[in-house]
N, C-alpha and C positions, 0 to 999 in steps of 0.2 A: 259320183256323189252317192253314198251310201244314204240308209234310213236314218241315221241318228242325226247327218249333218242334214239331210233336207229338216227333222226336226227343229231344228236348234234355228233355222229360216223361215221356218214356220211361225216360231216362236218371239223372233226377233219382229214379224208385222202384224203378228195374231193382237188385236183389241184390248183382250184379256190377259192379266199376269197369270200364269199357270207354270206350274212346274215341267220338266223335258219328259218326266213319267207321265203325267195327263196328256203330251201332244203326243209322245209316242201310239197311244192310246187310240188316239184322234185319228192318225195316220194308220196305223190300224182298224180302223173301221173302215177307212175313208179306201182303202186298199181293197179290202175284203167286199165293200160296196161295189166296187167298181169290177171282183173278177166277177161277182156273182151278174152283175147287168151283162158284162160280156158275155155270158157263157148261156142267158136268156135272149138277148137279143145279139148278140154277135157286132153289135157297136156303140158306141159312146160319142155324143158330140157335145163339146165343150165352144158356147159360143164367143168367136173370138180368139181362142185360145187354140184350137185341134180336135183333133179326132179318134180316137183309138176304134182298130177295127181287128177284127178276128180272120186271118189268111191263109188257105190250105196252101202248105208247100209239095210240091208233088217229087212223089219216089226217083231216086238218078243213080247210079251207078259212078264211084266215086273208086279212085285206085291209090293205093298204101304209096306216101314217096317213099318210104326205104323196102318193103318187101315187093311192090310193086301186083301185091294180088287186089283180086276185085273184088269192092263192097259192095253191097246195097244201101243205101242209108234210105229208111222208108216213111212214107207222108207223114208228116205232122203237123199240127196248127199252134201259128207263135199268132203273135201280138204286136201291132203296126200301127205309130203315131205320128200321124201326119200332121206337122207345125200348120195352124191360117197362115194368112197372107199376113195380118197383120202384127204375129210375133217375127216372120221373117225378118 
């Protein structure tokens, strides 16, 4: 699911009539909200719904299938959302 379609799902149980320009909007802030918390506190909990948490992945040594030489791919931090119990 891209950005426009979660809009348009948005829009289809948001309260208010608004145009896909004003949710987009919406969904832009509501994005940028959420790296800027992450990137302050390093998690987000959403009660009910999940968790988003910030996870250092550590450096590995990873080999080319067709050249067969050896990489490094080196640490970085992704972004990890763990479903509740009760959207399972």
């Amino acid at each position: 699911m891209n950005k426009r379609e979660f809009a348009k799902i948005y829009r289809k149980i948001s309260p208010y009539d608004a145009t896909i320009e004003t949710v987009l909007t919406d969904v832009d802030i509501f994005l940028e909200t959420l790296r800027e918390a992450l990137q302050i506190e390093g998690e987000v909990k959403f009660v009910k719904r999940g968790t988003f948490e910030v996870i250092s992945r550590k450096p590995r040594v990873i080999s080319n299938p067709v050249t067969r030489e050896r990489m490094t791919v080196y640490p970085k931090k992704i972004v990890r959302f763990r479903a509740s119990k009760k959207i399972k």
